[in-house]
C-alpha positions as CSV (number, residue, x, y, z in Angstrom):
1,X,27.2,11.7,-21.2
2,X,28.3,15.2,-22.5
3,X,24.5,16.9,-22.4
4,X,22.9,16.3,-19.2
5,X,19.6,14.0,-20.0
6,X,16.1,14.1,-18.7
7,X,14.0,10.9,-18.7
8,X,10.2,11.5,-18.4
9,X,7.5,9.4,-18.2
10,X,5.2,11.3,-20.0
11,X,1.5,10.1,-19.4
12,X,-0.6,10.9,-16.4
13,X,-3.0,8.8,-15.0
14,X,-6.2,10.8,-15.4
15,X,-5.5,13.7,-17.5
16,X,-6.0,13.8,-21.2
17,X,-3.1,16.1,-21.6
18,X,0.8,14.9,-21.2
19,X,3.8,16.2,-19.8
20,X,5.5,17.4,-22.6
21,X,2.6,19.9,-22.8
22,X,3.5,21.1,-19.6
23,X,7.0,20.5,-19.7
24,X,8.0,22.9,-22.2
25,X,11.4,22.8,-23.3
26,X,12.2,26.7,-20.9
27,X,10.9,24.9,-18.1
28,X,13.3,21.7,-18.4
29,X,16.6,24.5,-19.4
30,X,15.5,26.6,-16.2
31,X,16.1,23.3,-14.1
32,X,19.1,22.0,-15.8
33,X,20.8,25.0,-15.1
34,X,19.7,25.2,-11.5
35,X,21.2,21.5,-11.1
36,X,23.8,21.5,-13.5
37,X,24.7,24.6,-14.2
38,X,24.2,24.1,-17.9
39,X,21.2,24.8,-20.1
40,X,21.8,22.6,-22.8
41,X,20.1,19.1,-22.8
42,X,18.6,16.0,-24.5
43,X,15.0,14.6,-23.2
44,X,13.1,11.3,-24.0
45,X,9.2,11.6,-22.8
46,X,8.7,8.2,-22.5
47,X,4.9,6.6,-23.3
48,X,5.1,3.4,-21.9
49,X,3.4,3.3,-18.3
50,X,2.4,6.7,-16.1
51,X,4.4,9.1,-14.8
52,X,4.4,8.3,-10.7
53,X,5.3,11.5,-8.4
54,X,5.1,13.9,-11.2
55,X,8.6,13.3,-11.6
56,X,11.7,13.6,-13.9
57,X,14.7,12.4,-14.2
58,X,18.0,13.9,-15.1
59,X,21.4,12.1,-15.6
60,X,24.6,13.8,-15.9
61,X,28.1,13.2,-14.7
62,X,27.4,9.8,-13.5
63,X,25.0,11.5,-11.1
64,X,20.9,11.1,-11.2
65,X,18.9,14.0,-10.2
66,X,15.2,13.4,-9.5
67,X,12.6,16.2,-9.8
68,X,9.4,16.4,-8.3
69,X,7.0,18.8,-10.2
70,X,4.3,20.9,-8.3
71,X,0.6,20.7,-9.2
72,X,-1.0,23.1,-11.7
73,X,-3.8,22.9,-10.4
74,X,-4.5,23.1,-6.2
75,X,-8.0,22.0,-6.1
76,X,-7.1,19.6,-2.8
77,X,-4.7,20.4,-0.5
78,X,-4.1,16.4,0.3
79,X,-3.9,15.4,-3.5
80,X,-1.9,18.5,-4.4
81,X,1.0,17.4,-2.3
82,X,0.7,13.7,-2.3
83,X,2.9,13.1,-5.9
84,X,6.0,14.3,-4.0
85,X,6.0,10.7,-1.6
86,X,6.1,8.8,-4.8
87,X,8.9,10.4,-6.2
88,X,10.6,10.3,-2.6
89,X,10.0,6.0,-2.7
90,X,11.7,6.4,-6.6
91,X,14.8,8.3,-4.7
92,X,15.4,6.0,-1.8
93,X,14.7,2.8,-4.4
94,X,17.4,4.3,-6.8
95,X,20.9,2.2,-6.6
96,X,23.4,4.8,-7.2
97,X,24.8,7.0,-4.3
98,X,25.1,9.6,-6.2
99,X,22.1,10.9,-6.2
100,X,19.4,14.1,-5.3
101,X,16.1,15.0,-4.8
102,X,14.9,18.2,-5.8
103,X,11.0,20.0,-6.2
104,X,10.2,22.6,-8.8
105,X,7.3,24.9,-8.7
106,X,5.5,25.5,-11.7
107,X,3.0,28.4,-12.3
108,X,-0.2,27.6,-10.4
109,X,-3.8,28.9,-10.2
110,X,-4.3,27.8,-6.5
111,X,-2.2,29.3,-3.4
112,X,1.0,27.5,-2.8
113,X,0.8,29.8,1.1
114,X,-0.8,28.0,3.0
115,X,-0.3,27.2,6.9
116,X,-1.0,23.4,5.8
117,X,1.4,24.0,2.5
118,X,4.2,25.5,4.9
119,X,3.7,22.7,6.7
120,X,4.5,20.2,4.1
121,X,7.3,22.5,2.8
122,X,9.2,21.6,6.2
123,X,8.4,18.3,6.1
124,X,10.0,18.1,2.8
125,X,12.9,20.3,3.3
126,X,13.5,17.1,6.6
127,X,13.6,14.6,4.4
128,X,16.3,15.8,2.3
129,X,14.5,17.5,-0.8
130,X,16.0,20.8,-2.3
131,X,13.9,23.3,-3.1
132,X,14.9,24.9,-7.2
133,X,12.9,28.1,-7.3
134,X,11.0,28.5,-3.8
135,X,12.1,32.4,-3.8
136,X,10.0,33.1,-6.9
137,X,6.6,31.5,-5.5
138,X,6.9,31.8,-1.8
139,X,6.9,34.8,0.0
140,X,7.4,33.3,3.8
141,X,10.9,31.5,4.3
142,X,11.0,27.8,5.0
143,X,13.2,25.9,7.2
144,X,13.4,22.0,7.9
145,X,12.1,21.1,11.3
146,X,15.0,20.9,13.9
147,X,14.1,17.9,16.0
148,X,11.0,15.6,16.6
149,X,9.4,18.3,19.5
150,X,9.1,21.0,16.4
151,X,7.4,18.9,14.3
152,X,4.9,17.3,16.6
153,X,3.8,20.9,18.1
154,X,3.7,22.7,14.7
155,X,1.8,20.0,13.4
156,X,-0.7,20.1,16.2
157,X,-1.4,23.9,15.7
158,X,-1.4,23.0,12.6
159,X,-4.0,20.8,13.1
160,X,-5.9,23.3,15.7
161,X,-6.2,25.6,12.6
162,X,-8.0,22.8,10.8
163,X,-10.2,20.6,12.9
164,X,-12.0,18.9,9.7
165,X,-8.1,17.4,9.0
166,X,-8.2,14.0,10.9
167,X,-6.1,12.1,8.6
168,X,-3.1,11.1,10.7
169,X,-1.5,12.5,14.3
170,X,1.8,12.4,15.5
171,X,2.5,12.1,19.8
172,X,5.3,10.6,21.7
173,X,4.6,7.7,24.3
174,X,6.4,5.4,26.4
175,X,10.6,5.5,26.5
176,X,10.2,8.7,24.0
177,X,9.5,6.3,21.2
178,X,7.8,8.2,18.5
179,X,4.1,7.3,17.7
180,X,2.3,7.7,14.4
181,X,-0.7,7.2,14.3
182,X,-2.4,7.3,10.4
183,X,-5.1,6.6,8.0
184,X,-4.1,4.3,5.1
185,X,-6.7,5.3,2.4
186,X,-6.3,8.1,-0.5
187,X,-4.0,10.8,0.0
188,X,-3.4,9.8,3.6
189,X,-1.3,7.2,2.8
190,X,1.1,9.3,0.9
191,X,0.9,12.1,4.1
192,X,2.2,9.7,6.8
193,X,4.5,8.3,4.8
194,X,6.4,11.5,4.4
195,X,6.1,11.9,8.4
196,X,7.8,8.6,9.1
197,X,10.5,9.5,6.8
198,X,11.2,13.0,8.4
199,X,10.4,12.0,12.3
200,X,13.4,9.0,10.9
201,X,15.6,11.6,10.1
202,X,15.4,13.7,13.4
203,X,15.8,11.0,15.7
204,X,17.7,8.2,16.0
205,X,15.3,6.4,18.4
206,X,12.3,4.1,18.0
207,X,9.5,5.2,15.6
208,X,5.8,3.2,15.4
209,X,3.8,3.8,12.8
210,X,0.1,2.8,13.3
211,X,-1.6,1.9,10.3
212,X,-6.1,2.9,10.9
213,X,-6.6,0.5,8.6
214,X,-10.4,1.4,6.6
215,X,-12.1,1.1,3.8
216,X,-11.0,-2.7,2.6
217,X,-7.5,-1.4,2.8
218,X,-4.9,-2.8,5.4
219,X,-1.7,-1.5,4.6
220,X,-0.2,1.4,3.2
221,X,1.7,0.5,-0.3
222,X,4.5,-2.1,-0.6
223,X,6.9,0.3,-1.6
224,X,6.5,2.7,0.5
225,X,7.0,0.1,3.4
226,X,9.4,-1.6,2.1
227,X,11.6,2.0,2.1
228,X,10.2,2.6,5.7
229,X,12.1,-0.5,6.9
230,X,14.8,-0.1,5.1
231,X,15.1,3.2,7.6
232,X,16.4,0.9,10.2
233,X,14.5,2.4,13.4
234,X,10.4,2.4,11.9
235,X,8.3,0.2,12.8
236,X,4.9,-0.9,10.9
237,X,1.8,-1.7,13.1
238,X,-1.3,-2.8,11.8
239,X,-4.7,-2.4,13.0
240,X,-8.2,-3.1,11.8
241,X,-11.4,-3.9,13.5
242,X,-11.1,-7.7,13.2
243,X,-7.6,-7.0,15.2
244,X,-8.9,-4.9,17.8
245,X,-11.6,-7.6,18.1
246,X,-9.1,-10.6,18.8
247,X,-6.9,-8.3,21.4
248,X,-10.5,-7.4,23.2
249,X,-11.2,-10.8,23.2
250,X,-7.8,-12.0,24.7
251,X,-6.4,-9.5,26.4
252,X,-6.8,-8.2,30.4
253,X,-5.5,-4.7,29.2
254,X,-6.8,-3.3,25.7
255,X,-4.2,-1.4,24.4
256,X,-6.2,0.1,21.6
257,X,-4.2,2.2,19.3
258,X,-8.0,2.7,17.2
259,X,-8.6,4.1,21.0
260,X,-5.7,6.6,21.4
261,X,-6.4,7.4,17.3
262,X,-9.8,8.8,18.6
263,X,-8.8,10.1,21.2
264,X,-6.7,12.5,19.2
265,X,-9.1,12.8,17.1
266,X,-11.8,14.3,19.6
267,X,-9.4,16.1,21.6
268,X,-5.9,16.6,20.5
269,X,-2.6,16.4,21.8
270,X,-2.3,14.4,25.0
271,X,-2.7,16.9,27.9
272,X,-4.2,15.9,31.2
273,X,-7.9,16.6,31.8
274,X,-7.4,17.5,35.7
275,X,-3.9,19.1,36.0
276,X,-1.6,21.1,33.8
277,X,0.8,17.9,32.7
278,X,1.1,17.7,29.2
279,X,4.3,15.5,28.8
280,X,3.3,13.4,26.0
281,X,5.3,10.2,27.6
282,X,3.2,10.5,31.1
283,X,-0.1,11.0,29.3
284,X,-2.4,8.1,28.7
285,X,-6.4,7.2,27.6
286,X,-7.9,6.4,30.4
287,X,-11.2,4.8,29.4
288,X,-14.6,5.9,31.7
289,X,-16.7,2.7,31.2
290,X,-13.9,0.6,32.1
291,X,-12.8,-2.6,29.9
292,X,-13.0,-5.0,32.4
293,X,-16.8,-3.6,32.9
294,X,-18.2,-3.6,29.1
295,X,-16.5,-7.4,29.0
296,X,-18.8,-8.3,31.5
297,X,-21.7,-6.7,30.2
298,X,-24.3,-9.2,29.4
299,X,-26.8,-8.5,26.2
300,X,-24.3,-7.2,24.6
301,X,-22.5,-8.8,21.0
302,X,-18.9,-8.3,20.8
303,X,-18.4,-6.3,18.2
304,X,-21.0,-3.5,19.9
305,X,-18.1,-4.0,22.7
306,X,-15.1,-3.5,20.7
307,X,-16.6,-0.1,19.6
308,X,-17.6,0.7,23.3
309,X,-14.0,0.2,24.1
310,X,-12.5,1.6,21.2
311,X,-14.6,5.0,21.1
312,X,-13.3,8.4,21.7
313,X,-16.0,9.4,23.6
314,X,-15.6,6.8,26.3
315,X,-11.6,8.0,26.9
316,X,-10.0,11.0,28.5
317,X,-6.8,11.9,28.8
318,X,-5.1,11.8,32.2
319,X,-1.5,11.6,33.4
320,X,-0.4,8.5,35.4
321,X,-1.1,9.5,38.5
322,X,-4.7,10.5,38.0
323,X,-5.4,7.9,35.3
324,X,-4.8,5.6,38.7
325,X,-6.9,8.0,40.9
326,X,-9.8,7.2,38.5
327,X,-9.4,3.7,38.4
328,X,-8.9,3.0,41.9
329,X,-12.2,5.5,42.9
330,X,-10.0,8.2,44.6
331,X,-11.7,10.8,42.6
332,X,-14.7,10.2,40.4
333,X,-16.7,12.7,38.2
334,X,-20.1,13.6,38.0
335,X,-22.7,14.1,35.1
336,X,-22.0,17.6,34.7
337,X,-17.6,17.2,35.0
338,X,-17.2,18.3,38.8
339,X,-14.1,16.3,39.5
340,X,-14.7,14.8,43.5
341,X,-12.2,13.2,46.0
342,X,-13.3,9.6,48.0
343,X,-14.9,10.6,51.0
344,X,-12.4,8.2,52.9
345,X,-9.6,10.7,51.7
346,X,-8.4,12.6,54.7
347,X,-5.4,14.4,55.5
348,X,-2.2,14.9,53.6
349,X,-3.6,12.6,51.0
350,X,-6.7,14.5,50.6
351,X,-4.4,17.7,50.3
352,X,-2.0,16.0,47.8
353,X,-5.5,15.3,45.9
354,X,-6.4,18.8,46.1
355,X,-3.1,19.8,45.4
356,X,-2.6,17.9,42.5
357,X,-5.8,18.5,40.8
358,X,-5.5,22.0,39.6
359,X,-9.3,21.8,37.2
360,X,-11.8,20.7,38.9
361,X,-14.0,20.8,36.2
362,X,-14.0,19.0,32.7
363,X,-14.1,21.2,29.8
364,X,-17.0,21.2,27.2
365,X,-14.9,19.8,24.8
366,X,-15.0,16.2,26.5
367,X,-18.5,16.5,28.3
368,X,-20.7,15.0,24.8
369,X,-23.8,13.6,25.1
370,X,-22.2,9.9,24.2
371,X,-19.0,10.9,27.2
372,X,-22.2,11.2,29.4
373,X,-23.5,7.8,28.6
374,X,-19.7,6.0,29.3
375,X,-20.2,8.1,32.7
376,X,-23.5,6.6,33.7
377,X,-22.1,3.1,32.4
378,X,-19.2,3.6,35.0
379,X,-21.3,4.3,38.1
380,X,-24.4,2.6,37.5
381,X,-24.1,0.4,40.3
382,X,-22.9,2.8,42.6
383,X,-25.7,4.9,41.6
């Protein structure tokens, strides 16, 4: 092929308008030459089917090039972002080894700098796109994320900055494997996709991916799992109410991730209520009207239960040793968050106890009116 060739599908979904209105023929020279160094070019806008990822093509050299377009328009920050997954599942679908991802900006009415935008640049940058013209639209630098630590804590001051955001969350559990846990509806779908994609190519080690299955869906796309397996170290776990229902049922442990997802959601990264441990892999939900306890709750149906044990506001979050302090009765907590020893706990083991629990009081973050209720639940006998 002596001119290099774009192929473009050239119909969007929605909009009246097509791509070759927006594609002008500057636009498509400006990226040839970025690519290939040449400005000269043939282009076919095809009309059969819509254009997916806002995306082009370009062959040249026995090579294929695909571009990922930004939006014109950033009305929503989730939807403005979430055409670049799509052309990322067309790249890792594509047969030929010779091949490259790119994004181009395109002249915008919204602001392409912000914290949650820079945030998605990264991500982007990890997964192996090239940025064409970055310089002339962004003012800040962006770099890709250097390993799976960088990415979790910018995404949680990421999310700090935006509380309303609680699509998907990223922590790290047992044996450092790598937990995402995501929302599988609208744009959401597209956002953790990109995340298990990056987190793939930082580490090497076991990644989860928990799909918070809602609204009548259960799983994100085909193709996008089908490219998340092919990754070689993600795995895809589903959960929806009917299967948190069946584990309450026959389980003696509920291991909820719909539990840890709230969790998150209510009070962010894993970080012990009572000391200053926040190593994600020692951190666990420690529920305060126990399983065993709303199981044996009579007057109750079982899907009333499943919520009581799947609720944010029944959890906290505690490191090992005090998530077993709490279960055992060492310490226990009153209405108002004073955190108390067992009055059999003398000695060095009271000390340790003392020693160990650096806040003695629960911040107003976790003391909600419905966390109250799960505490009088807990001790109502005792009380």
């Amino acid at each position: 092929m002596k001119k290099p060739h774009f192929i473009i599908k050239n119909k969007f979904q929605k909009n009246v308008y097509s791509y070759k209105d927006i594609l002008t023929k500057d636009i498509l020279s400006d990226v040839c030459k970025r690519i290939t160094g040449k400005t000269k070019f043939t282009c076919n806008f095809d009309n059969e089917g819509y254009n997916k990822g806002r995306m082009a093509t370009l062959q040249y050299d026995g090579n294929i090039f695909f571009i990922s377009f930004s939006d014109t328009e950033l009305n929503s920050r989730n939807a403005s972002m979430q055409s670049v997954p799509s052309a990322l599942m067309s790249y890792y679908e594509e047969k030929n080894k010779s091949k490259k991802i790119f994004f181009y900006f395109l002249p915008s009415s919204g602001n392409y700098e912000t914290n949650y935008f820079h945030f998605i640049y990264r991500l982007m940058l990890t997964t192996g796109i090239e940025f064409l013209n970055h310089n002339e639209y962004l003012k800040q630098e962006i770099y890709p994320f250097i390993s799976v630590e960088d990415m979790v804590l910018t995404r949680n001051r990421n999310k700090e900055r935006n509380i309303g955001n609680n699509s998907s969350y990223i922590t790290i559990g047992k044996n450092h494997v790598t937990q995402i846990y995501g929302k599988t509806y609208g744009a959401n779908k597209y956002e953790t996709t990109l995340f298990c994609i990056a987190l793939s190519r930082l580490s090497k080690n076991k990644i989860e991916l928990y799909q918070i299955c809602e609204q009548g869906l259960s799983d994100i796309p085909k193709r996008c799992a089908n490219v998340l397996k092919s990754l070689g170290n993600v795995k895809i776990i589903s959960t929806n109410m009917s299967m948190e229902k069946n584990n309450f049922v026959q389980e003696e442990n509920l291991r909820s991730p719909r539990f840890i997802y709230n969790l998150l959601a209510k009070l962010g990264p894993k970080k012990c209520a009572l000391c200053k441990c926040e190593i994600p892999e020692l951190i666990e939900g420690a529920h305060v009207w126990p399983i065993a306890a709303i199981k044996r709750k009579a007057g109750i149906n079982i899907e009333d239960k499943v919520k009581y044990a799947t609720d944010g506001d029944n959890g906290i979050w505690l490191c090992e040793n005090h998530h077993k302090m709490l279960d055992e009765n060492i310490i226990y907590i009153d209405i108002s968050g004073n955190i108390y020893k067992h009055k059999d706990m003398k000695g060095s083991n009271a000390d340790f106890i003392e020693w160990s629990t650096t806040i003695k009081k629960l911040i107003p973050k976790i003391m909600t009116i419905e966390f109250k209720k799960y505490l009088q639940k807990r001790y109502e006998k005792k009380i």
